[in-house]
N, C-alpha and C positions, 0 to 999 in steps of 0.2 A: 385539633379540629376533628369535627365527622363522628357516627357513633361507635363507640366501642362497645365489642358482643363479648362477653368472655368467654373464654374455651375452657371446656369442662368438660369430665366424664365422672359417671359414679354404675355403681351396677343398680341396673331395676330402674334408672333413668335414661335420661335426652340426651345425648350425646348434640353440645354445641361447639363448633369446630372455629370462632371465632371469625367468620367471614362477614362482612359488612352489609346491612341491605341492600334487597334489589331496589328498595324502592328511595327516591330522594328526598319526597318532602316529609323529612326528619327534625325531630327536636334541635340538635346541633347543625355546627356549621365544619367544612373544610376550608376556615378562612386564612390558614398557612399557605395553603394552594395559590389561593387569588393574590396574594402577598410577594410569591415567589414568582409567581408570572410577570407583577409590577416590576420587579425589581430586575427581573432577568432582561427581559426585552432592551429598557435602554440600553443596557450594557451589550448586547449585541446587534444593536440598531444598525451598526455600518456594515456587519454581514447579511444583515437580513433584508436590507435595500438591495441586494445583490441576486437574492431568492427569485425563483418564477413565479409569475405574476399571483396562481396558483397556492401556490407555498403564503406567501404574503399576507392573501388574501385571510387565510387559513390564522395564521400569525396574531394579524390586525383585529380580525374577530375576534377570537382566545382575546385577545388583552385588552379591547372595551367589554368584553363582556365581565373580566376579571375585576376593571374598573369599575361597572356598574355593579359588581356582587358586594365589591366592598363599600361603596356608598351607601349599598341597599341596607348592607349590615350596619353601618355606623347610623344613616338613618333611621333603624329600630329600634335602637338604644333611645330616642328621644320618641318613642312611639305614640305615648300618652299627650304629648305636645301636640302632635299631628290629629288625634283622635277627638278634640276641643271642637274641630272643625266638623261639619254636621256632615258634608258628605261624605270624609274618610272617614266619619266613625260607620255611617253606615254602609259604607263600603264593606268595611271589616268586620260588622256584623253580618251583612250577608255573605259573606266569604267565608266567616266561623261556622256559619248554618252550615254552609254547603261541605266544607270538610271534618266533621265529625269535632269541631270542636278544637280543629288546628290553632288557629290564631290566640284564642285564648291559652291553651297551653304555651304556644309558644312565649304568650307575655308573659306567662310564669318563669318561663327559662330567662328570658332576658332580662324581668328585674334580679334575678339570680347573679346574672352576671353583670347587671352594675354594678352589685356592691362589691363585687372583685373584679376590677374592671382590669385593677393591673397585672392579678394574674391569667385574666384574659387575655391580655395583650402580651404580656410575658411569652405562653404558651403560642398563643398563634405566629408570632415572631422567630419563637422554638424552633417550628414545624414545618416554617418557610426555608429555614434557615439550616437544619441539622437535617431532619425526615429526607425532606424531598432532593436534593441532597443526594443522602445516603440512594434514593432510586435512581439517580443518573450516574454513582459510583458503580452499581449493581447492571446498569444496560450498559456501561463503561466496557467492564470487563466481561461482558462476552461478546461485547466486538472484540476486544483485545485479543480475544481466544480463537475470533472468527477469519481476521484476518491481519493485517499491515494497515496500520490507521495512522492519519496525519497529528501531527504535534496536536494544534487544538481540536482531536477528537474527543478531551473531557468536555471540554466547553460545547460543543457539537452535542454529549449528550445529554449534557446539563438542560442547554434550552428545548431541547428537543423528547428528554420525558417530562421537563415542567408541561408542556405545551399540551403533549399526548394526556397527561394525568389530567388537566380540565377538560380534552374534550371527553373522557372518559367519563367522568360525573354526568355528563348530559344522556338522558337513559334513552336513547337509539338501539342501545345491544344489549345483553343481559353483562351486568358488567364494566361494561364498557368494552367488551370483546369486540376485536375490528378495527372499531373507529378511533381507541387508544396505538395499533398496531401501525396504523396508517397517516395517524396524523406522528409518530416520531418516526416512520420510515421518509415522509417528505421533510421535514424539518433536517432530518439528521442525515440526507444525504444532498443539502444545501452546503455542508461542512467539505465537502470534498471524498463524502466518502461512501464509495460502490453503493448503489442500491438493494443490491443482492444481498449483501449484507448487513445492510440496516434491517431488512424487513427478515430474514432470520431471527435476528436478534431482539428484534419486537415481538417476532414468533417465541421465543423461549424464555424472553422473561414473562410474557404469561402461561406457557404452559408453567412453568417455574412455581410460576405466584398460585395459579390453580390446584397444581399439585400440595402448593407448601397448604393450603385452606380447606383441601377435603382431607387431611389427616384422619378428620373426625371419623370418617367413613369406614377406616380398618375398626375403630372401636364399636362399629354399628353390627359388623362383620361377626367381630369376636363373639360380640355380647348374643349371638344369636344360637 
């Protein structure tokens, strides 16, 4: 899911450092994200009824809204169905006026991804499943390094940077700077584990992620 920018350098050119738009309403989707969130929440439903009221609340949002992303998605793929009807179509025509043309491109993208529909669903299953994932192995161990963490400290970070990565997509920050920091220092020290240390730890896998995405920046340096 999401856009991929390639990272590239040449001399006498742009130096593109592979970092993701700022902006969200993009051609693709991150529907690995909204998948992992599904998925994640039952499975720790009986600690997260234990959560502050706060925390919960936080929680429960994240995963209707993950719910409704993925309905939203699986209801675009029958788009043309919906467009029959005289006020969705002109719904969607004044919505394509008013963004430059969004909508109609996007139906371009999604009869694209009908016709491979399984390796869409392939991929986004991937990405729920392997990716994100691999980011709560990654905010894992620098608690690990941070301090003495309880046995279900994976599981702890598991739900708690699924949770963070969506509210992250929501553009409040540049980024999602902050509000990705914040929402897995509440989640993740629902797990039993110091606060102090959760929010270090939220603090440096973004400094981490920011550092690893201006790379491009020494080559802007050089080339000069």
């Amino acid at each position: 899911g999401g856009h991929v920018v390639a990272a590239a350098s040449d001399y006498g050119q742009v130096v593109t450092n592979g970092m993701s738009y700022s902006g969200r309403a993009g051609e693709n989707i991150n529907g690995g994200l909204l998948v992992s969130v599904l998925i994640a929440v039952p499975l720790f439903l009986p600690k997260i009824l234990t959560f502050t009221p706060a925390v919960q609340w936080t929680v429960w949002t994240v995963t209707i809204a993950s719910f409704a992303g993925v309905c939203c998605i699986a209801a675009l793929f029958f788009y043309d169905i919906f467009l029959k009807v005289k006020l969705f179509l002109w719904i969607w025509n004044w919505l394509d006026r008013h963004t430059n043309g969004f909508f109609g491109k996007m139906a371009h993208v999604i009869d694209l991804y009908r016709k491979a529909w399984k390796t869409f669903l392939k991929w986004t299953f991937i990405s729920g499943f392997v990716l994100f994932p691999m980011y709560a192995l990654s905010y894992w161990a620098i608690l690990r390094a941070m301090t003495p963490v309880p046995e279900n400290s994976f599981l702890g970070s598991l739900l708690a940077s699924t949770i963070a990565n969506v509210v992250s997509i929501v553009p409040l920050t540049p980024g999602g700077l902050g509000t990705r920091d914040a929402a897995f220092s509440a989640v993740c020290g629902g797990f039993g584990i110091p606060n102090a240390a959760c929010t270090v730890t939220a603090t440096i896998f973004s400094v981490v992620l920011i550092l690893v995405s201006s790379v491009g920046v020494i080559f802007i340096l050089l080339d000069k």
